[in-house]
Every structure is written in structure tokens, then in C-alpha cells.
N, C-alpha and C positions, 0 to 999 in steps of 0.2 A: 269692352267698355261701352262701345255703342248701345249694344243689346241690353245692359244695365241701365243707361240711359234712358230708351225707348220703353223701359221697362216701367223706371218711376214718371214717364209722362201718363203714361197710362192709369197707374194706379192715382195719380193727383187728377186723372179725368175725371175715373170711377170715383172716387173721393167728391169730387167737385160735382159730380151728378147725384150723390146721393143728399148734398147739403140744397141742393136746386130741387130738389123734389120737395124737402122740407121748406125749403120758403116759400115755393110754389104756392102750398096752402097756411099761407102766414098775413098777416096784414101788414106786410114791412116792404111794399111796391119797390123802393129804393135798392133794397138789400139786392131783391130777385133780380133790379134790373142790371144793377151791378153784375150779378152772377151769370144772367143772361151773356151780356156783352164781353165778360173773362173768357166764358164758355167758347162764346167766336172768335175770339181773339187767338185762343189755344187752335182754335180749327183751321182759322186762315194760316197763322205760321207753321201748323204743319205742314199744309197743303200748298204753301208756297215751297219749304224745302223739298217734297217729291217732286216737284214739277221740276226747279231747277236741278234737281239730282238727272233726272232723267234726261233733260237737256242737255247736261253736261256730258253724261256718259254717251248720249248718242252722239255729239260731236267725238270724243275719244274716239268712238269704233269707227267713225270716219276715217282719222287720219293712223290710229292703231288699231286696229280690230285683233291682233294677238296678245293685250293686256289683258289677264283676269277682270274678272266681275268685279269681286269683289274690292281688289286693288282699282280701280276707276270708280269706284263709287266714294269709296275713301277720298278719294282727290276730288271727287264732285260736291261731298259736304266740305272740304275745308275750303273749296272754292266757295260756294254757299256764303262758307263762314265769312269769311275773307269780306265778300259783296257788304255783308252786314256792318262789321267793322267799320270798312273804309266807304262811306259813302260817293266817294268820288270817283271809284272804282266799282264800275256794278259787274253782273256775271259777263257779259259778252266779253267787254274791254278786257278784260283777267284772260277770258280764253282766247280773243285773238292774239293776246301778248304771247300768250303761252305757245298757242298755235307755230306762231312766226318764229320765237325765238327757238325750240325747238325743232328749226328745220321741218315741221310740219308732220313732224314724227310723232312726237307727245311721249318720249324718250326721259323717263327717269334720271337714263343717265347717259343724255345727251351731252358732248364736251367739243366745246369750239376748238378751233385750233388754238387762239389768243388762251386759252387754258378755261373760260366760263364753262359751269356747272349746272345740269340737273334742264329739270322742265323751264325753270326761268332764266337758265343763264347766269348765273351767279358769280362772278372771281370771287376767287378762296380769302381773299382779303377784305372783300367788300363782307362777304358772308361771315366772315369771322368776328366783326363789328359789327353786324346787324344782329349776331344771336346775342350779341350782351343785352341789347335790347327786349329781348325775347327772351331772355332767362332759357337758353337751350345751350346747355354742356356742347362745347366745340372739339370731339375728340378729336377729329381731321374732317379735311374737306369733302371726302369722298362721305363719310358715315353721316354725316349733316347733306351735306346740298345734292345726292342722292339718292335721300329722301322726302320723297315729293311733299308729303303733308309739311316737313321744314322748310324746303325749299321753296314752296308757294307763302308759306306766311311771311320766309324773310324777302321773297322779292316782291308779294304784297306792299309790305311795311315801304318798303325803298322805292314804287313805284308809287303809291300815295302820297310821299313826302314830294317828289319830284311834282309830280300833278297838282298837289296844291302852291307850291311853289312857280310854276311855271307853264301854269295850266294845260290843256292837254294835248297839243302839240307839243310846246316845250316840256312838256313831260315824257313824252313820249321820248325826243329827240334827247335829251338828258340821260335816258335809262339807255340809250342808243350808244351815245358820245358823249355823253360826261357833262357836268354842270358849268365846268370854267366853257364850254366850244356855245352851246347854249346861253352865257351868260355874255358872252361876246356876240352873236346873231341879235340878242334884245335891243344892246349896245349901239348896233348899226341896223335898226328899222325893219328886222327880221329879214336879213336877207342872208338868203338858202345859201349862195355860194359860200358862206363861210362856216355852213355844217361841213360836218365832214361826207363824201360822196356817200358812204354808205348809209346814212343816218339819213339823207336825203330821199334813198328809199324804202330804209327803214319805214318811217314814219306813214307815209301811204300805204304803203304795205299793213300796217297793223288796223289800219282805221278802214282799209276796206275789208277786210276781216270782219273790224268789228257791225260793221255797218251789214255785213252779210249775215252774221251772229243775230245783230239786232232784229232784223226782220224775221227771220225765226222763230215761231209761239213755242211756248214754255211747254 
């Protein structure tokens, strides 16, 4: 699918250059500059998705270096994609969630003890109401939330809801410990003692990630 993809960018390039030759020598300034600026537009977002593909994968071999190529790269466009989607969620934050919550493994099918699923941790319940949203056939929770390209859009979805809701601490500590333990911490002037302890290092934990992430060039 991808390679079919990558296929008609290209011929809409080649298409798109042959029509920029043609205005090139036209008197219609407007038209070219139009075409001109499509032209870089089509080049910047390419060139942003390899960059973040290959940042993504070189974190993966970081903490997995025995995942296929090809399956990490998979994971590093739909993270891409994801970044795009959810504005409030860009690449790093996606991978130090992922990072943390998979035990630092980056485990497909990585499973807590409390029963959570997959790269992002998912309960089978939470995930079973998240793919209505997402129009994904819920055969079980294993055939859904260990598969990464699902299981990062639905804990995407569910971490952007949380983060604009309760911005990114409370977001974070929400996808940690739940929205009622969070909605009580706001309650009483954000005080920690009433997260739950794990959630208390939850949340430092993912933000130094992300901040290590961050400083990282693409």
C-alpha cells in the first residue's frame, strides 16, 4: 500500500513538473507562482516525513534493535501520522509515551500485569471503545492492540483527548491513573499526594524522555 502510495506522489510530481515547465514560459506570473510554492510544499512534507521516519526508527533500535526494518518503519509513519493528526501530540511526546509505557522495550506485545496491551498500553476495554471511533473491526484484543499501527492510533486518540482536556501533565497523569484520580488532584490545587504513587512517577518519567527526545535533531 505504501509503495502504491509513494508511487502516485511521484507521478502527481512528474505531472506537476511538466505543467511548471509549461507556465514557466507563459505570461500568467500568478499561475507559476502558485505552482512554484505546491512544488515546495510537496518537497518540505516529504522531507519532513523521512526525517521523522528515521528518527523514529533510530529511537526503536535504541531500545529494540531485534525489530525488523521494515515493521519500525511502519510504526514510525503512523507515528508521523498520528504527530499530524493530533497537534497536541508531536513526534517525541508519542515516543517517550511509548518508550515508558512499554517498559522501554517498544514491545508490540508488550502486557502489564493489570492486563494493558501492545506499545501503548491499552486495556482491552478501554480499546474496544476506542476502535468504534476508528471504524477498526474489534475481533479480540490481542488481534487489535497487538498491532502496533492500531494500537498507536487508538492510544493516540485517547492520549490527545486526555491532553486537551487536562493539559499535559494532566494528561499525562490521566492516561497513567484515570480521569476521576486527575479530576480530583485539579480539585485540591494540584496536589501530587492525591495521584496515585505510580502515576507520580509516571509522569516525570515520560517528560524526561520527552525532553531527551526533544533535543534530538530530526
Amino acid at each position: 500500500m505504501k509503495s502504491f502510495l509513494y508511487t502516485i506522489l511521484i507521478v502527481t510530481v512528474s505531472l506537476n513538473f511538466f505543467a511548471f515547465d509549461r507556465l514557466r514560459n507563459t505570461d500568467e506570473p500568478s499561475r507559476f507562482e502558485n505552482m512554484v510554492s505546491y512544488l515546495r510544499a510537496v518537497t518540505e512534507v516529504d522531507q519532513a516525513r523521512q526525517a521523522a521516519r528515521r528518527k523514529v526508527v533510530n529511537i526503536i533500535r535504541r531500545f529494540n534493535p531485534d525489530m525488523p526494518v521494515s515493521q519500525s518503519e511502519e510504526i514510525a509513519d503512523e507515528i508521523y501520522e498520528m504527530s499530524v493528526k493530533y497537534p497536541n501530540l508531536d513526534l517525541d511526546l508519542i515516543c517517550a509515551t511509548i518508550t515508558h509505557e512499554s517498559g522501554r522495550t517498544w514491545d508490540p506485545q508488550a502486557i502489564s500485569k493489570a492486563g494493558a496491551m501492545g506499545l501503548m498500553q491499552i486495556m482491552p476495554a478501554t480499546g474496544k471503545w476506542l476502535a468504534r471511533f476508528e471504524s477498526i473491526d474489534w475481533l479480540s484484543a490481542e488481534d487489535v492492540l497487538f498491532d502496533p499501527v492500531y494500537n498507536i492510533r487508538l492510544g493516540t486518540r485517547y492520549l490527545s483527548a486526555l491532553v486537551e482536556t487536562y493539559d499535559l501533565y494532566g494528561g499525562l497523569a490521566a492516561y497513567n491513573g484515570g480521569g476521576k484520580r486527575v479530576r480530583l488532584w485539579l480539585a485540591n490545587q494540584k496536589n501530587d499526594d492525591l495521584l496515585w504513587a505510580e502515576t507520580r512517577d509516571y509522569v516525570p518519567f515520560v517528560l524526561k524522555l520527552y525532553e531527551e527526545f526533544r533535543s534530538e535533531s530530526l
